[in-house]
N, C-alpha and C positions, 0 to 999 in steps of 0.2 A: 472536455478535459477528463482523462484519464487519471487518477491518482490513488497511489498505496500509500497507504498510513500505516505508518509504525506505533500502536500502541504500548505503552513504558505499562507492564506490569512485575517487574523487577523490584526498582526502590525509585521513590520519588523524592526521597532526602540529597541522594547524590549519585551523582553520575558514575557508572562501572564500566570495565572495559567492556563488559557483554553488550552496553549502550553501543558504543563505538564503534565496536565488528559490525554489528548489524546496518549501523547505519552505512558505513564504509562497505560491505556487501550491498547493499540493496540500491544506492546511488550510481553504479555503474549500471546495473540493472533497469533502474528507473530511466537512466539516459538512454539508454541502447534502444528502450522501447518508445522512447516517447511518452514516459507517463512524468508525472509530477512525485513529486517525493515528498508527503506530509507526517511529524513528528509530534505523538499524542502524547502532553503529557512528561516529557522529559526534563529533569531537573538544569539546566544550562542557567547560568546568571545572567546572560543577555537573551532578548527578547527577539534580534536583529537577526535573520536567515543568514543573512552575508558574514557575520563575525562569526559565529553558530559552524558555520561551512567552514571559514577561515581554520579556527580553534581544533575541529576534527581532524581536517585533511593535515594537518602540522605533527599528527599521533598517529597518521597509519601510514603503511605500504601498498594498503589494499585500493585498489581501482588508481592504477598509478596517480598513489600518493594523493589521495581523495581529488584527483584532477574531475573528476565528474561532480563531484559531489560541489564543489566550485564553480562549475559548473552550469548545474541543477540555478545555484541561489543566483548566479550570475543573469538570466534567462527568467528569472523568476517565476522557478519552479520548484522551490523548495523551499517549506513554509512551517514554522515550528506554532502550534495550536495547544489551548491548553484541555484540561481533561473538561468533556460538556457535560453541561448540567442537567441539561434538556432535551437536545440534541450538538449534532455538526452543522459550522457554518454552511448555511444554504450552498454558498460561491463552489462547495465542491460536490456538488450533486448530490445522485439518492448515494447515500450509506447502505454498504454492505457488507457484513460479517463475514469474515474466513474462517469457516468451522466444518469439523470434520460430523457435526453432530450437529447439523441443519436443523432448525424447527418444521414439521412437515409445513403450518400453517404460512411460512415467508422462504421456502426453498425458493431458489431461483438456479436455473441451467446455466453455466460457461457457453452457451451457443446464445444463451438471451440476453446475457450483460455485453458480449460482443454487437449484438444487431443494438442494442442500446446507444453502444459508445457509437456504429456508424449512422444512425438517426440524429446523432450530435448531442446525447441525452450525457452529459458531465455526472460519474462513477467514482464512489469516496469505495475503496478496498481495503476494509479495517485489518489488519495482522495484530496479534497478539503477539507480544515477545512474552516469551518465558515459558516453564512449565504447564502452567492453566488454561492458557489460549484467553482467552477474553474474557472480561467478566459479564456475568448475568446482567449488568444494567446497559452493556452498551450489546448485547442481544438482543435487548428489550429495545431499546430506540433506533436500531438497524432496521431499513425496511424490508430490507431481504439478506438471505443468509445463505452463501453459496460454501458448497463441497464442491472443494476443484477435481476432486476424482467424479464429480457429476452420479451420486448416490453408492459411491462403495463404500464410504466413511471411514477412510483412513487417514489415520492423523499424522501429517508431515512435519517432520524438525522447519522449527521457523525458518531458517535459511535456503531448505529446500521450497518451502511456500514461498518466499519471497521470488524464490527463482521461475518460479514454475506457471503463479499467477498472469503474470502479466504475459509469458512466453503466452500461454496458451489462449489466453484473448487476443493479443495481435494475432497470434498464429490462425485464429477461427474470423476475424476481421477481412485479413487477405483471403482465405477463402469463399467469404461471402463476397467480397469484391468480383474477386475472379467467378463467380456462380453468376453474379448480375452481369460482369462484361459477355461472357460466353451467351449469354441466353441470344443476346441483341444482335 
């Protein structure tokens, strides 16, 4: 299981439209690729993925009119988690940071979290929303911490990261497929 997490470092009192876009960007995303859509953190008064999805898709245009993101919870694969205390639920793998400012000590390559996910090894893709990118404690309980530019450490608007992670793991998946069919 493949999944990006949206981290809420905006406001945890209440929900903002910045909440909204993102999610409504990143649900058609998430469909397209086959990943799972996980929500850290987000203020919503129900706990329910399906009302959660409901509630959204009824306030945007975006990913025809949150049809994905309906989706996502439909399929059950969009899953609202609250901020961890100690860690992420085991059920979504090793945890990994999206940070343009890797720790050398837990870097991990975009060509190794792909051989991961085809190994069948289930991959949590932490996303920072907002200004800061993540905070220090969930760096710290991240087992690895990928630059998707794979060490030039340039720091991508979230929306451009949302788009660009997951392309680029399927994108390295299919061709490790295709490296293994060609060999035989």
């Amino acid at each position: 299981m493949l999944t990006i997490a949206l981290y809420n470092t905006y406001d945890v009192r209440r929900l903002h439209e910045a909440h909204i876009r993102a999610i409504a960007r990143a649900a058609p995303v998430a469909y397209a690729f086959n990943f799972h859509l996980a929500l850290v953190g987000f203020p919503f008064e129900s706990d329910d993925p399906n009302e959660v999805a409901t509630d959204v898709a009824s306030t945007t245009t975006v990913g025809e009119g949150g049809k994905y993101l309906l989706e996502l919870a439909k399929t059950n694969k969009f899953h609202l988690l609250d901020f961890p205390e100690r860690g992420f639920p085991p059920q979504f793998g090793i945890p990994i940071a999206t940070t343009s400012r890797p720790s050398k000590d837990k870097v991990i390559k975009t060509l190794d979290v792909a051989e991961m996910a085809l190994s069948g090894r289930s991959v949590l893709l932490i996303i920072g929303l907002g200004r800061h990118g993540l905070p220090k404690e969930v760096l710290k309980i991240s087992k690895y911490h990928l630059d998707i530019t794979d060490g030039m450490g340039v720091s991508l608007e979230t929306c451009t990261a949302i788009g660009i992670i997951p392309v680029k793991i399927r994108t390295l998946m299919e061709a490790l497929k295709w490296m293994k069919r060609s060999r035989k």
